[in-house]
Backbone as numpy.savetxt, mean C-alpha at the origin, in Angstrom:
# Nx Ny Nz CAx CAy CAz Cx Cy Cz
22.90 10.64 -13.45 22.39 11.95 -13.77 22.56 12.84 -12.55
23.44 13.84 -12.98 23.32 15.24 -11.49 22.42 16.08 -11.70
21.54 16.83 -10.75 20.92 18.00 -10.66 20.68 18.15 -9.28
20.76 19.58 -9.58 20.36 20.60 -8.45 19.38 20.60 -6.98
19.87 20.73 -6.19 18.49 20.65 -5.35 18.27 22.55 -5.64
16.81 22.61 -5.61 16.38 24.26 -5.56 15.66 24.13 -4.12
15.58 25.63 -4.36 14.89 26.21 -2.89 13.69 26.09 -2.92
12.77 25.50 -2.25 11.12 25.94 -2.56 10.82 25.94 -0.93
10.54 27.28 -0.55 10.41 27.81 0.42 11.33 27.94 1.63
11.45 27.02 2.70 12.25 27.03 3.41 13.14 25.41 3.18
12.05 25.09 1.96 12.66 22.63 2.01 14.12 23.06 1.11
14.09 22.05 0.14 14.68 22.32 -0.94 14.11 20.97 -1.72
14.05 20.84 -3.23 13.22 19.72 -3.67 14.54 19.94 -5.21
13.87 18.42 -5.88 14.53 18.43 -7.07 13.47 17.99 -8.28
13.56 18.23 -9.76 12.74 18.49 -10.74 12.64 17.44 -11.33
12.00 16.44 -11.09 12.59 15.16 -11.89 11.51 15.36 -13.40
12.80 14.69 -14.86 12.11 15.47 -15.77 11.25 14.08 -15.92
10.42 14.41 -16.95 9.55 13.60 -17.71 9.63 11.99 -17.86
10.52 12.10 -18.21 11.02 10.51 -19.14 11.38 9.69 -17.75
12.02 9.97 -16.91 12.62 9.77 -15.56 11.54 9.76 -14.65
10.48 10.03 -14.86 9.04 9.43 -13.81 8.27 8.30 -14.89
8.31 8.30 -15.84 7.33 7.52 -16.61 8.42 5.94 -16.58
9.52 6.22 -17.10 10.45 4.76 -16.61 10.60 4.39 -15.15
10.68 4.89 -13.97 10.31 4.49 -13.34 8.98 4.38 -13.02
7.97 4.44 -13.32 6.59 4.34 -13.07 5.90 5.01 -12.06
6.00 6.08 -12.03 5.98 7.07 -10.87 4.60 7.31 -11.27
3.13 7.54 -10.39 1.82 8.31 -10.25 2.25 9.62 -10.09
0.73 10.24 -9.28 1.23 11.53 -9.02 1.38 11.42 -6.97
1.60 10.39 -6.88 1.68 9.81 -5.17 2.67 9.05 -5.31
3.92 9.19 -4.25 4.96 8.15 -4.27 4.95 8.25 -2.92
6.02 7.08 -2.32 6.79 6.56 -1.18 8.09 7.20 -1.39
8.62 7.69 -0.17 9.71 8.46 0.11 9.90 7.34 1.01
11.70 6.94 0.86 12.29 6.36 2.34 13.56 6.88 2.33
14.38 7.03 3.55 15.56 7.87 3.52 16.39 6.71 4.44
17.52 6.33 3.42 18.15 5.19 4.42 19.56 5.90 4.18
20.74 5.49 5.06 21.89 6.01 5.27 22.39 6.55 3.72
22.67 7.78 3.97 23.09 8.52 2.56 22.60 8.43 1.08
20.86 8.05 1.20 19.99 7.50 -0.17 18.60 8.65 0.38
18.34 8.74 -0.60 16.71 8.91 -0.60 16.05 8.12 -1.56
14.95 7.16 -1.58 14.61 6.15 -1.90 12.79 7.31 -2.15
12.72 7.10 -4.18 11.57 7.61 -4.13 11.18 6.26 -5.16
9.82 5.84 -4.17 9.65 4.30 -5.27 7.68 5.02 -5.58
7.15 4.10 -6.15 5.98 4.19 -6.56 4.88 3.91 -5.05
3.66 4.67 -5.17 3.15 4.58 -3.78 2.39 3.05 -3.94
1.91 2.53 -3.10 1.53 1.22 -2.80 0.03 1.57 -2.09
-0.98 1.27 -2.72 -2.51 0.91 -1.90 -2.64 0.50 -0.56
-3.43 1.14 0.09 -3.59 0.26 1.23 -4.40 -0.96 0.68
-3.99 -2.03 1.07 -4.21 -3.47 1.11 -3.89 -3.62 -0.32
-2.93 -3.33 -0.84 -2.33 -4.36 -2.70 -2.24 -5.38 -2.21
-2.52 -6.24 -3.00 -2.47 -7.37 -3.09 -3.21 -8.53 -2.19
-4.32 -8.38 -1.32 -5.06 -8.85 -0.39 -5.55 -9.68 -1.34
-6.36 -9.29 -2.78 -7.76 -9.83 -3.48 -6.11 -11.39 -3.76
-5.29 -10.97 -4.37 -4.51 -12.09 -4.58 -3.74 -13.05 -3.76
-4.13 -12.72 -2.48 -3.61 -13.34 -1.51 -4.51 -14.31 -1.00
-6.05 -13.27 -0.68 -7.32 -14.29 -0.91 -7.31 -15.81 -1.17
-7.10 -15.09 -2.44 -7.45 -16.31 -3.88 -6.63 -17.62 -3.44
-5.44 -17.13 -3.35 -4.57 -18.09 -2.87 -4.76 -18.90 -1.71
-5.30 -18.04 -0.35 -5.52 -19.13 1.00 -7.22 -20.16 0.20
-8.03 -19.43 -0.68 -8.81 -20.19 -1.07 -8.37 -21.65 -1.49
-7.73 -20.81 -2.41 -7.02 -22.34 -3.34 -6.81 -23.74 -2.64
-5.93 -23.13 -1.60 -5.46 -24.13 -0.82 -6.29 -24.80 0.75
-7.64 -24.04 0.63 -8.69 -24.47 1.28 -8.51 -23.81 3.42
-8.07 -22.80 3.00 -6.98 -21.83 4.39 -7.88 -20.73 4.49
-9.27 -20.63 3.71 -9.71 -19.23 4.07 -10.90 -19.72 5.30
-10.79 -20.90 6.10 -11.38 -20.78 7.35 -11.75 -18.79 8.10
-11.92 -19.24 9.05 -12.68 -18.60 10.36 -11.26 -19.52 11.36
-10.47 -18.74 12.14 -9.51 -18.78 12.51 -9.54 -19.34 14.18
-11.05 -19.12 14.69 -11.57 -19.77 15.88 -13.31 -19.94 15.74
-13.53 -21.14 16.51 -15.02 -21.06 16.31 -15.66 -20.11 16.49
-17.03 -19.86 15.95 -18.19 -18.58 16.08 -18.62 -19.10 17.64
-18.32 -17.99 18.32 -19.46 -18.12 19.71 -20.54 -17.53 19.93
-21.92 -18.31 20.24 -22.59 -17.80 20.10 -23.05 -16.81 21.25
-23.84 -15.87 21.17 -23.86 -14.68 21.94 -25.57 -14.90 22.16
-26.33 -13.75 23.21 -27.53 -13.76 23.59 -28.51 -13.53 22.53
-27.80 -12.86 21.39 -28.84 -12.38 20.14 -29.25 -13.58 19.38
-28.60 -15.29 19.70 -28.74 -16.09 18.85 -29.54 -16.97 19.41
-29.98 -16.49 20.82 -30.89 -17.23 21.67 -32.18 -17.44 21.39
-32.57 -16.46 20.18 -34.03 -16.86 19.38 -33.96 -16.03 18.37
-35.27 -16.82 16.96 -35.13 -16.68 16.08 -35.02 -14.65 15.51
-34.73 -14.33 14.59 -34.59 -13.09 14.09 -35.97 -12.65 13.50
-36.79 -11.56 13.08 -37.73 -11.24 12.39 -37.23 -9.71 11.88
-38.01 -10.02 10.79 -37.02 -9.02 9.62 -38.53 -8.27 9.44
């Protein structure tokens, strides 16, 4: 498919129609990347996708340790009162 780049202000942008954001799965937030002679517009990504499923997984496999022992510090030197 060809179209136009237009002017919008000093940029220039292009109109992508309807059908052509919903097949690609486009929000109203995307990722722009610009690699040698491409512009790359993909769907935006969450900060942290996919963590809760990554989780699950070091669970599974018994990996969701504490990565060095707890040291204890001066606050643990006597009991707490709430």
């Amino acid at each position: 498919m060809k179209i136009r780049l237009v002017r919008i202000g000093n940029s220039r942008g292009i109109r992508l129609p309807k059908p052509v954001i919903e097949e690609a799965g486009l929000s109203d937030e995307v990722e722009l990347r610009v690699r040698p002679g491409a512009i790359v517009i993909a769907p935006a990504v969450g900060p942290r996708a996919g963590w809760a499923e990554a989780a699950a997984r070091l669970h599974e496999r018994g990996e969701d340790g504490l990565l060095e022992p707890v040291t204890p510090t001066r606050f643990d030197a006597r009991a707490w009162t709430w």
